[in-house]
TISEKE-668452 format. One record per residue (C-alpha): residue in one letter; residue number from 1; y, x, z. Coordinates in pm, whole numbers, plus 32768, in hexadecimal, padded with zeros to 4 digits. Example, Ala and Ser with C-alpha at 12.3 -4.5 7.8 and 13.67 -1.06 7.14 Angstrom:
BEGIN
NODE  residu  num     y     x     z
NODE       a    1  7E3E  84CE  830C
NODE       s    2  7F96  8557  82CA
***
This chain:
BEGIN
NODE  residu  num     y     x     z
NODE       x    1  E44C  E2BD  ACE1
NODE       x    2  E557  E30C  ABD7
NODE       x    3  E6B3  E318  AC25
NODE       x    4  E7CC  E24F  AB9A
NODE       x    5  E82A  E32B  AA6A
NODE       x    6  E6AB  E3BE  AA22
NODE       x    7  E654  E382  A8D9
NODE       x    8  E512  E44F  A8E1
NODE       x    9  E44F  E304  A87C
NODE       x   10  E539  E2C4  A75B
NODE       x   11  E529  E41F  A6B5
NODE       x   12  E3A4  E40E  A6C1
NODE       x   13  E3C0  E2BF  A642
NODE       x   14  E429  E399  A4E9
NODE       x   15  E2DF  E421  A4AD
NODE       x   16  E29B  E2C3  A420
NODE       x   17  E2CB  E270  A2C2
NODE       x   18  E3D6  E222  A228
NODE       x   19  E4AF  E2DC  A302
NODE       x   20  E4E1  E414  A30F
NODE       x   21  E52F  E406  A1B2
NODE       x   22  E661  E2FA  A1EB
NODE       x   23  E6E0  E431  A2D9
NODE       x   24  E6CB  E539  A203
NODE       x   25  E7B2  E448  A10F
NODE       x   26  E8C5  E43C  A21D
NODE       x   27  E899  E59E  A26E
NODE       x   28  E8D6  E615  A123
NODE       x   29  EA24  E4F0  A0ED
NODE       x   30  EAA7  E5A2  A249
NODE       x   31  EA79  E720  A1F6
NODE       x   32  E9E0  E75C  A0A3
NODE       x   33  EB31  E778  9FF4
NODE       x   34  EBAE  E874  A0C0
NODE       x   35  EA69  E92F  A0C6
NODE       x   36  EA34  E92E  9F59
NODE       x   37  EBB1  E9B4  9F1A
NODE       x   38  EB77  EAE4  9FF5
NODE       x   39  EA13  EB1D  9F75
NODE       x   40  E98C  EAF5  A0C7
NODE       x   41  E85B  EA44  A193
NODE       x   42  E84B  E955  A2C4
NODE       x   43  E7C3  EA9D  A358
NODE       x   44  E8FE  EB7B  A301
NODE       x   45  E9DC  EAB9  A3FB
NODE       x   46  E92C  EB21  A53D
NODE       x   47  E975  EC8F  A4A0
NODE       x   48  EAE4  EC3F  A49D
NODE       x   49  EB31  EB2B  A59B
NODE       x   50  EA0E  EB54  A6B4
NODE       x   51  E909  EAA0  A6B9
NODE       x   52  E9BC  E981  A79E
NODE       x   53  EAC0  E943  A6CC
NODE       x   54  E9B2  E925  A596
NODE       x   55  E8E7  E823  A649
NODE       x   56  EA1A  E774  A6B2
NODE       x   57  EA4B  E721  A52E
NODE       x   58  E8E1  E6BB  A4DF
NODE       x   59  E924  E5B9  A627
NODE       x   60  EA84  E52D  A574
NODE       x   61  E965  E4F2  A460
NODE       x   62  E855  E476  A500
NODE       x   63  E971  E372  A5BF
NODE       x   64  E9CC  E318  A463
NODE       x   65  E862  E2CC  A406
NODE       x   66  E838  E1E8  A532
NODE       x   67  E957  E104  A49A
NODE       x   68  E8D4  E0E4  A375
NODE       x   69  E81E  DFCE  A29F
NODE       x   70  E751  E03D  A1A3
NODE       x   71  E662  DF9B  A072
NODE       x   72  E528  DFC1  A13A
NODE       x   73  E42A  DF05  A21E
NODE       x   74  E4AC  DEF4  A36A
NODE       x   75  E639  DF09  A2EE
NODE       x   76  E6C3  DFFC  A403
NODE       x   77  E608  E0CF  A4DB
NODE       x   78  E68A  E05E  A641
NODE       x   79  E62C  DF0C  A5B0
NODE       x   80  E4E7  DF73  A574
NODE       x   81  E498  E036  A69F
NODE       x   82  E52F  DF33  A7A2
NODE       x   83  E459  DE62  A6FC
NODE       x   84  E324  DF0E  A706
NODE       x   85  E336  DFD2  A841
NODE       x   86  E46E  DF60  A8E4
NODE       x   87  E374  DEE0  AA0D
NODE       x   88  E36E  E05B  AA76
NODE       x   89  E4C1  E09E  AA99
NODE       x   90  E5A4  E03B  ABC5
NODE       x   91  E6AC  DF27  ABB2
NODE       x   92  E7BA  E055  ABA9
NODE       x   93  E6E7  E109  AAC1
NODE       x   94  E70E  DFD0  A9BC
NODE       x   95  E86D  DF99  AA13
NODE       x   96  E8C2  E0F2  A985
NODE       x   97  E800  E0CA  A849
NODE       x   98  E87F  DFC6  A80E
NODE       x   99  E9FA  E031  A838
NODE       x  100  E9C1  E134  A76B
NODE       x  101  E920  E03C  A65B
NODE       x  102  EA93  DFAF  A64C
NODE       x  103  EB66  E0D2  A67A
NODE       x  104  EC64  E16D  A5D0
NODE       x  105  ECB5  E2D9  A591
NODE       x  106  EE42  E2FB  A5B5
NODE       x  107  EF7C  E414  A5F5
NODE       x  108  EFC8  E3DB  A781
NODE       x  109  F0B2  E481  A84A
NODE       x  110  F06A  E4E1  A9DC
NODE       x  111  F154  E4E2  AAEA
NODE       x  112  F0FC  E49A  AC74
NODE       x  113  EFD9  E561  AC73
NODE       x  114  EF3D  E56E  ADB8
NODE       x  115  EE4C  E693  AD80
NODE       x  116  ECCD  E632  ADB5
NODE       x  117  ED3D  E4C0  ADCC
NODE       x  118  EDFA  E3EE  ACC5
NODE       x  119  EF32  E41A  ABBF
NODE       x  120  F000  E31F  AB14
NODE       x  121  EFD5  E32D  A990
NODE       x  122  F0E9  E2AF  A88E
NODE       x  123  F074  E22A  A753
NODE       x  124  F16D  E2E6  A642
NODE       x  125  F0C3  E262  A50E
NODE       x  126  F0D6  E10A  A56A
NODE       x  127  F1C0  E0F0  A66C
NODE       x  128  F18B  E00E  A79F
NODE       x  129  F19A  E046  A938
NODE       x  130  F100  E182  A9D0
NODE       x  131  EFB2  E127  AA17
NODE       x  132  EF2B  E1A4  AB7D
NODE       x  133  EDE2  E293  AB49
NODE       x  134  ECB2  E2FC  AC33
NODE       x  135  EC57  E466  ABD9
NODE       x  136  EBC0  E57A  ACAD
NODE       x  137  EBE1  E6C5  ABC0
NODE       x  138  ECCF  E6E5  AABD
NODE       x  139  EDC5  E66D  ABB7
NODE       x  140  EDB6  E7B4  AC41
NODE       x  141  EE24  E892  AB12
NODE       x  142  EF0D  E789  AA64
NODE       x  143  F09F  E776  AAA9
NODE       x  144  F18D  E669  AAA9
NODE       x  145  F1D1  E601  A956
NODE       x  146  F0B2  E6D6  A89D
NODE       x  147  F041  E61C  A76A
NODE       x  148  EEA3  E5A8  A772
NODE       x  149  EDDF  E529  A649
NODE       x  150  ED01  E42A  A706
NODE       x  151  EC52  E2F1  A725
NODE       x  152  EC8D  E232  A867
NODE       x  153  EB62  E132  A8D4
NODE       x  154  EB93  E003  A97B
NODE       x  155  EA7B  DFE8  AABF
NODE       x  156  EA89  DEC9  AB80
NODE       x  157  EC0F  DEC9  ABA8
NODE       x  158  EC47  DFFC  ABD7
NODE       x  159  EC7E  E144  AAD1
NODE       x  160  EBDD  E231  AA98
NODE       x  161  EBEF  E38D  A993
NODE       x  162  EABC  E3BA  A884
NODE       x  163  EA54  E50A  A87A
NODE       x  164  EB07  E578  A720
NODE       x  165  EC59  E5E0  A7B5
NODE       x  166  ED17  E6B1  A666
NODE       x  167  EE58  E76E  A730
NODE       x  168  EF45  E74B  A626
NODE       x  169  F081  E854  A5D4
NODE       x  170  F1F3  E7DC  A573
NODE       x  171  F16B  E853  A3EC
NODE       x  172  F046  E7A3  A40D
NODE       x  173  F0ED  E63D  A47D
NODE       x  174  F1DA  E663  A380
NODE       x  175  F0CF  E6A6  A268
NODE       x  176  F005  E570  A2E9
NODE       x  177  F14A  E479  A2F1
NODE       x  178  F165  E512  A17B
NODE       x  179  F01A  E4C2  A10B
NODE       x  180  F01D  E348  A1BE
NODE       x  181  F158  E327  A0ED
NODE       x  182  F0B0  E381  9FC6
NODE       x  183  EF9D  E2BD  A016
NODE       x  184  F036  E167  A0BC
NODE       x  185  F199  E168  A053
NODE       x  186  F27F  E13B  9F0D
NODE       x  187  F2B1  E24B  9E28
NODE       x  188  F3D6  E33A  9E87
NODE       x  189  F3C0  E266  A040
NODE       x  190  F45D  E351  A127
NODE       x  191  F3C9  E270  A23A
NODE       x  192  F240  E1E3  A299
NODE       x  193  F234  E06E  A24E
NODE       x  194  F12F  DFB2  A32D
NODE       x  195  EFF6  E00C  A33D
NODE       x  196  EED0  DF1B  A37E
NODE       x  197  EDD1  DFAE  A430
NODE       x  198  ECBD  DF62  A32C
NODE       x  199  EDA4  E02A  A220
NODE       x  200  EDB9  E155  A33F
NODE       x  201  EC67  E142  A384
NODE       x  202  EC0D  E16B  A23B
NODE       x  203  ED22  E2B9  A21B
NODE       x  204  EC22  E382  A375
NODE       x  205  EBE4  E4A5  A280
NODE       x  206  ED59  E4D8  A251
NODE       x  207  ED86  E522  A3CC
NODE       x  208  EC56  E608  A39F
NODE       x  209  ECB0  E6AB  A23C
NODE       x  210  EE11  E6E7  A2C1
NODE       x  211  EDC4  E796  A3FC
NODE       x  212  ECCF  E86C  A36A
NODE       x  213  ED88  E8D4  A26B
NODE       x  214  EEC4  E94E  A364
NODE       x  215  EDC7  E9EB  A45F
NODE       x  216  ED30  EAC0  A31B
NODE       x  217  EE5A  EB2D  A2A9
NODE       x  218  EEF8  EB9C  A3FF
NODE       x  219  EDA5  EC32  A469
NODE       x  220  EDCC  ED00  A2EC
NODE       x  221  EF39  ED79  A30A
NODE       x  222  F008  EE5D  A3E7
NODE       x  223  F11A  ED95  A466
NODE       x  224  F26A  EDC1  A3EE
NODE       x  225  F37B  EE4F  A4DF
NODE       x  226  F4B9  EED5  A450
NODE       x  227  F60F  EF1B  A4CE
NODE       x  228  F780  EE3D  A487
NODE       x  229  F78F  EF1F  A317
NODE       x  230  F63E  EE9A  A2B4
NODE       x  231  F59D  EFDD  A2DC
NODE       x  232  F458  F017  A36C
NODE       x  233  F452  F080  A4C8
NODE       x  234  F3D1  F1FF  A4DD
NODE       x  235  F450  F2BB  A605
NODE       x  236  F51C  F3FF  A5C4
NODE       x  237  F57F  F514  A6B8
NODE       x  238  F673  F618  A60F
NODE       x  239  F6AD  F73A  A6D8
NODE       x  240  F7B4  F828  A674
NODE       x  241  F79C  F958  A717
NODE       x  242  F907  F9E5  A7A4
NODE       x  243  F9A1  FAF6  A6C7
NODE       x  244  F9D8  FC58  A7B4
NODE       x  245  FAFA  FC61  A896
NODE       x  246  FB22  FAB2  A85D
NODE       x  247  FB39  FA23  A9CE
NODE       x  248  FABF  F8C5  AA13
NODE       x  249  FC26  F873  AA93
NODE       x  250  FCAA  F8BF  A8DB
NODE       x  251  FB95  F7B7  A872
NODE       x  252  FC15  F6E6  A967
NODE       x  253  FD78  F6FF  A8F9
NODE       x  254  FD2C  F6C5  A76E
NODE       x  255  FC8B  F584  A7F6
NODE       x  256  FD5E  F4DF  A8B0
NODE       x  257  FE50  F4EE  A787
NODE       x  258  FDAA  F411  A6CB
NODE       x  259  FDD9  F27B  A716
NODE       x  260  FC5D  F23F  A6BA
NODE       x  261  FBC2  F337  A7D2
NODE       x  262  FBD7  F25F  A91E
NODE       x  263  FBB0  F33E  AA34
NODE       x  264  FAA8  F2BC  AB22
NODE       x  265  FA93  F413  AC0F
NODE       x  266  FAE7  F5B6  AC2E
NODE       x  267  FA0C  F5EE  AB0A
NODE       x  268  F997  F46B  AA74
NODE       x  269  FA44  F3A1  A98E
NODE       x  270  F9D9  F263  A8C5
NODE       x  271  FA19  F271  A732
NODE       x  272  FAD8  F13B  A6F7
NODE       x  273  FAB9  F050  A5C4
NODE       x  274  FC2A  F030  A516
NODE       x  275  FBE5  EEE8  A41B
NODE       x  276  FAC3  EDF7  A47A
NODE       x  277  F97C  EDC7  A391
NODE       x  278  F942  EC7D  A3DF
NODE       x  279  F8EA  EC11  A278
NODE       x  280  F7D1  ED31  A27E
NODE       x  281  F743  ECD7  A3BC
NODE       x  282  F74D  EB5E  A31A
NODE       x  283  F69C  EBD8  A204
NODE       x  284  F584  EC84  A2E1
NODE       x  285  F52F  EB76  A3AC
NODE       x  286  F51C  EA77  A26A
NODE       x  287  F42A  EB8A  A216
NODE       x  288  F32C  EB60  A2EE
NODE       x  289  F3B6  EC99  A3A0
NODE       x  290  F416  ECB1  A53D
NODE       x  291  F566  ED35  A550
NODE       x  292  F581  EE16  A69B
NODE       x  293  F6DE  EEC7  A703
NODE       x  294  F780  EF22  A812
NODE       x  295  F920  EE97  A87B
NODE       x  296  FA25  EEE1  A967
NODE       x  297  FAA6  EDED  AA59
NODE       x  298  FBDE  EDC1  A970
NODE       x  299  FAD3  ED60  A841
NODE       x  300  FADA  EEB9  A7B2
NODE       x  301  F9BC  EF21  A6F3
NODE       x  302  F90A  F071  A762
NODE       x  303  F899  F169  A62B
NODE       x  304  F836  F25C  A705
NODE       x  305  F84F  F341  A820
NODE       x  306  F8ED  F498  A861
NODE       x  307  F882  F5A7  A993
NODE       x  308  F8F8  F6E0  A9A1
NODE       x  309  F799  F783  AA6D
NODE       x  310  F797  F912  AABA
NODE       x  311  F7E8  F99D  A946
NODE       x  312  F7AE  F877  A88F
NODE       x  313  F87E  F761  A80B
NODE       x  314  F79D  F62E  A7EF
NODE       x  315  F791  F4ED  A705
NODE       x  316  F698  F3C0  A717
NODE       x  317  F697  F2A0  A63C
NODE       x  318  F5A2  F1AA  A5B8
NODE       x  319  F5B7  F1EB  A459
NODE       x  320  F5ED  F32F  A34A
NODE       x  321  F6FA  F25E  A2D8
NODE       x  322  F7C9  F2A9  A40B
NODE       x  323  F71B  F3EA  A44F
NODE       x  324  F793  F461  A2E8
NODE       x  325  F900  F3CE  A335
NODE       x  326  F935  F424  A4B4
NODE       x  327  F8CC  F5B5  A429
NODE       x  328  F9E4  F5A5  A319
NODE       x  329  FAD5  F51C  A41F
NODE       x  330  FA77  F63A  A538
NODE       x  331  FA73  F729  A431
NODE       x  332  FBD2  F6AB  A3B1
NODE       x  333  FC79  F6A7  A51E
NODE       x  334  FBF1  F7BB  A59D
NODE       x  335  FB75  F885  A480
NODE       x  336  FB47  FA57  A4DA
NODE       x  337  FB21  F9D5  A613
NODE       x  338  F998  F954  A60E
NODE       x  339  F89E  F9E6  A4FD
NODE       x  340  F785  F966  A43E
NODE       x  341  F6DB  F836  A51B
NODE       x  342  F543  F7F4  A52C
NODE       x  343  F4D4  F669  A523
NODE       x  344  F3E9  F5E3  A5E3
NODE       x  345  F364  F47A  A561
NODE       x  346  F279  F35D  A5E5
NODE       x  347  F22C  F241  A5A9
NODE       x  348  F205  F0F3  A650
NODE       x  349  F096  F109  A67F
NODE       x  350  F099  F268  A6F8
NODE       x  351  F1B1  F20B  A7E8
NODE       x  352  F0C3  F0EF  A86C
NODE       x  353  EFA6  F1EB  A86B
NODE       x  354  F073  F2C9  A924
NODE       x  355  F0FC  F1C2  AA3F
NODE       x  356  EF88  F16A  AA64
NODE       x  357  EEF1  F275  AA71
NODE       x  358  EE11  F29B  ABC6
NODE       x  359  EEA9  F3A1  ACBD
NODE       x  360  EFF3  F3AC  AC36
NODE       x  361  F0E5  F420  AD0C
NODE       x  362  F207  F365  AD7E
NODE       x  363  F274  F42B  AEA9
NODE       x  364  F3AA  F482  ADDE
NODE       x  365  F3E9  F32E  AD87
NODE       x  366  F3DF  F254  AEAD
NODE       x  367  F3E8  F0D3  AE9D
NODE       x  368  F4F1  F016  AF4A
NODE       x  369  F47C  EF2C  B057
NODE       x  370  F3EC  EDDD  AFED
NODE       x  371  F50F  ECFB  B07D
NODE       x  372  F623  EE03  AFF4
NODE       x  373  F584  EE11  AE89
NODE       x  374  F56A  ECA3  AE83
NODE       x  375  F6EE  EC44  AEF5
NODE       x  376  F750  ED6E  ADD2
NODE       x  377  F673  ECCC  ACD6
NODE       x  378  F6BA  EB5E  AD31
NODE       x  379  F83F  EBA7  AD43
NODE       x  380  F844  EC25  ABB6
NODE       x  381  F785  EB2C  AB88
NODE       x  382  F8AC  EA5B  ABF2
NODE       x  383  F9A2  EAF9  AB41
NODE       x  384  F8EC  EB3D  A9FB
NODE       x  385  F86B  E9A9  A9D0
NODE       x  386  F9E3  E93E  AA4B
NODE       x  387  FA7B  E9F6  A925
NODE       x  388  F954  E984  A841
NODE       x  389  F9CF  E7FB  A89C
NODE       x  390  FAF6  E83B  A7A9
NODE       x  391  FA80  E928  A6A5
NODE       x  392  F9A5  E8D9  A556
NODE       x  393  F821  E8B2  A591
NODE       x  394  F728  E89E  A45B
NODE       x  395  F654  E7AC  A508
NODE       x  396  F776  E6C1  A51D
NODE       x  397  F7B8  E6D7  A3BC
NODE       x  398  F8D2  E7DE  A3F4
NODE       x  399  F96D  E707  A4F0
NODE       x  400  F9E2  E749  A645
NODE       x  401  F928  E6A9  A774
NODE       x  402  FA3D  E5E3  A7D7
NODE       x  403  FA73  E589  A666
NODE       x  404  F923  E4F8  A64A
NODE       x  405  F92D  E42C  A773
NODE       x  406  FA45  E32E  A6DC
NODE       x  407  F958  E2AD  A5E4
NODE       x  408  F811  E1FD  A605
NODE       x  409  F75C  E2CE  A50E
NODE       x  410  F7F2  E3F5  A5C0
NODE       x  411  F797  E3B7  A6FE
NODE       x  412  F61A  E36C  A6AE
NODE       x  413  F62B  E50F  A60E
NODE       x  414  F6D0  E556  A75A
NODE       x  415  F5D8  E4E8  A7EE
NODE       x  416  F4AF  E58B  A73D
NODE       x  417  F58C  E6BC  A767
NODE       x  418  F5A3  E6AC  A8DD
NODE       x  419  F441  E66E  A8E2
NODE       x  420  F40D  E7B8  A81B
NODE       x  421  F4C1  E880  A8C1
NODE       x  422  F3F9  E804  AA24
NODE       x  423  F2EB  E828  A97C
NODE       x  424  F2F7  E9A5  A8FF
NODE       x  425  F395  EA1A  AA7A
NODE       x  426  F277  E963  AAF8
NODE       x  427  F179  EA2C  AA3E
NODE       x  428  F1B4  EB55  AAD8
NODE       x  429  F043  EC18  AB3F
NODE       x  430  F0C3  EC01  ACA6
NODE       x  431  F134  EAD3  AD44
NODE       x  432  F1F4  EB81  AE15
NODE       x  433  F2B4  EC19  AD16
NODE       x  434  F43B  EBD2  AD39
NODE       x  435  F433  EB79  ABFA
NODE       x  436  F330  EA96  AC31
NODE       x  437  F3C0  E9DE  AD52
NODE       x  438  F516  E99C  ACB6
NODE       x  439  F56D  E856  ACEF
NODE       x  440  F621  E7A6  AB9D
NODE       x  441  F688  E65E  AC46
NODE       x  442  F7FE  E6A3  AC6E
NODE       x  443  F7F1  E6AC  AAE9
NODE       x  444  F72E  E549  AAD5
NODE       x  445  F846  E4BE  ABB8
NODE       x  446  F95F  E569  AB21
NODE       x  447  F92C  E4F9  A9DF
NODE       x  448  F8DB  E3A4  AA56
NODE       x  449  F763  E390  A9B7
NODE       x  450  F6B5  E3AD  AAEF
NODE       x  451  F61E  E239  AAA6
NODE       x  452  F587  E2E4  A96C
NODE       x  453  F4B8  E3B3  AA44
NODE       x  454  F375  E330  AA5E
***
């Protein structure tokens, strides 16, 4: 007997005329465009997205195709089939065609997922309640407030998820709202007008043409990290070997004369940052770019580090910007005193090659204890979000947190901040990650949006 959501009968049901032919229409509106631009076949995306994530697409398609009227005998294919062999189907069987025969692909966002169970999806294109949802399997990957291209069916009072579920990136939503604006609104609309859902089912290959064409281009490209300067991260370790008869303790003493060399221990000391580069780090994350750096407690920005080891007087920065500066400082402060240095360099990916590399020895490295590691990371945490409440954010339109929350345009990009930032912590590959069990709601509360969580 078939279950609920088999459509085995259906998709044999295309073998008859004039079918098949209707689908390969809808399957060229939904990815031909994108195919054609990079020169590529149906057959191409299992190469570069796995052969799930390519069938995934050809079902948004094929969910498409079941919605649709078309010029021929028999109108719509669920029509047709229900018709002429509904009889061996069960009652939930029909319900479900059905449903799907009216659905409508939309932008939803999650939140109280119960893995394995249920999750409760927002409509953000065209607004509304969060709708309660019965789902057994994406539930278990998805976090609160990822973004799903998705259809949800109707079945006998209850909800249910169609099987083309599109997990959609920040870049990708935006791109979408873009293109509906294009599409639905006035020329030069900063917001989406309504949207009735014949006009949005109708606009199905948009959610299709836009996701593919984000996937693609993140699948094709390295991603961008650089540091607050703008400049790519590439790991540099200067070592500048001691010159005969210098002692550790002379190093030690040109050092410490200098304001921007915090001393950390005996022989470490953090290079400090003497005039912020806020407007490059801006610059790199409008970019495209993820801007990684390291700060003191008092909001300092680290360039690098110094250790005197054995012989050697060692730098490490992220970038041969600072690796070229912090050598003409050393050699400035301390000049006879160290000679010519060597350079080692890496770069992210062999730094991730490196940490995950089988057999690798951390003996010399050991982690802190679970609880310990979480309390440090949860207690910076703290600190750095608390300052963050009263400084500029680019999300917010270069508005502080508390700022945005006294207007009522403000506090909706609060919230969809908030929602980011939960949403990125809770990402983490571990779930037991301190990162990833950081809990943001003294923020909601603080800023008095917690009603706008949801």
């Amino acid at each position: 007997m078939p279950t609920s959501h088999d459509l085995a009968g259906l998709m044999k049901f295309l073998d008859r005329d004039p079918w098949r032919e209707c689908l390969d229409e809808v399957v060229e509106a939904h990815l031909g465009p994108v195919l054609d631009a990079g020169e590529m076949a149906f057959e191409d995306l299992a190469d570069l997205l796995g052969d799930d994530l390519a069938m995934t697409l050809w079902g948004c398609a094929f969910e498409d195709f079941l919605t649709q009227q078309f010029d021929v005998k028999g109108g719509n294919i669920v029509d047709d089939y229900l018709k002429r062999r509904g009889w061996k189907e069960s009652a939930q069987a029909r319900a479900y065609m059905e449903g799907l025969r009216g659905s409508v692909m939309s932008l939803y966002e999650v939140s109280d997922i119960v893995p394995g169970k249920s999750l409760m999806a927002r409509d953000v294109v065209r607004g509304g309640e969060p709708v309660a949802v019965s789902e057994g399997t994406a539930t278990r990957t998805l976090k609160p407030w990822d973004r799903i291209a998705a259809r949800i069916v109707s079945v006998r009072g209850g909800h249910v998820l169609a099987g083309g579920l599109l997990a959609f990136s920040p870049e990708a939503s935006q791109a979408l709202f873009d293109g509906l604006r294009r599409m639905f609104g006035k020329r030069g609309a900063t917001t989406l007008p309504p949207i009735a859902d014949a006009d949005l089912q109708a606009a199905a290959p948009l959610f299709t043409l836009t996701w593919l064409s984000d996937t693609l281009e993140r699948a094709t490209q390295t991603p961008q990290i650089h540091n607050a300067e703008g400049d790519e991260l590439v790991f540099h370790n200067v070592r500048f070997p001691l010159a005969k008869g210098v002692r550790q303790a002379d190093i030690a003493e040109c050092l410490d004369a200098v304001p921007a060399m915090s001393r950390e221990t005996a022989k470490f000391w953090n290079w400090l940052e003497q005039a912020p580069a806020a407007a490059a780090a801006d610059k790199a994350k409008r970019a495209g770019a993820t801007v990684f750096d390291t700060t003191m407690d008092s909001g300092a920005r680290v360039l690098g580090n110094l250790e005197l080891k054995g012989r050697f007087l060692h730098l490490s920065t992220n970038s041969a910007a600072r690796a070229q500066a912090g050598t003409a400082l050393l050699q400035a402060l301390v000049g006879e005193r160290i000679r010519t240095p060597l350079t080692e360099i890496r770069t992210v990916e062999q730094m991730m090659a490196e940490a995950d590399a089988p057999g690798q020895d951390r003996a010399d490295n050991p982690d802190l204890p679970p609880e310990m590691a979480e309390q440090a990371v949860h207690a910076y945490m703290d600190q750095h979000y608390r300052e963050t409440l009263d400084e500029p954010v680019a999300m917010l339109g270069n508005m502080s947190p508390r700022q945005a929350a006294r207007t009522p345009a403000g506090r909706t990009r609060l919230a969809q901040w908030l929602k980011y930032l939960e949403n990125q912590s809770a990402r983490q590959p571990d779930a037991a990650d301190p990162m990833a069990t950081y809990d943001f709601g003294w923020m909601w509360e603080e800023l008095g949006v917690r009603d706008l969580r949801r």
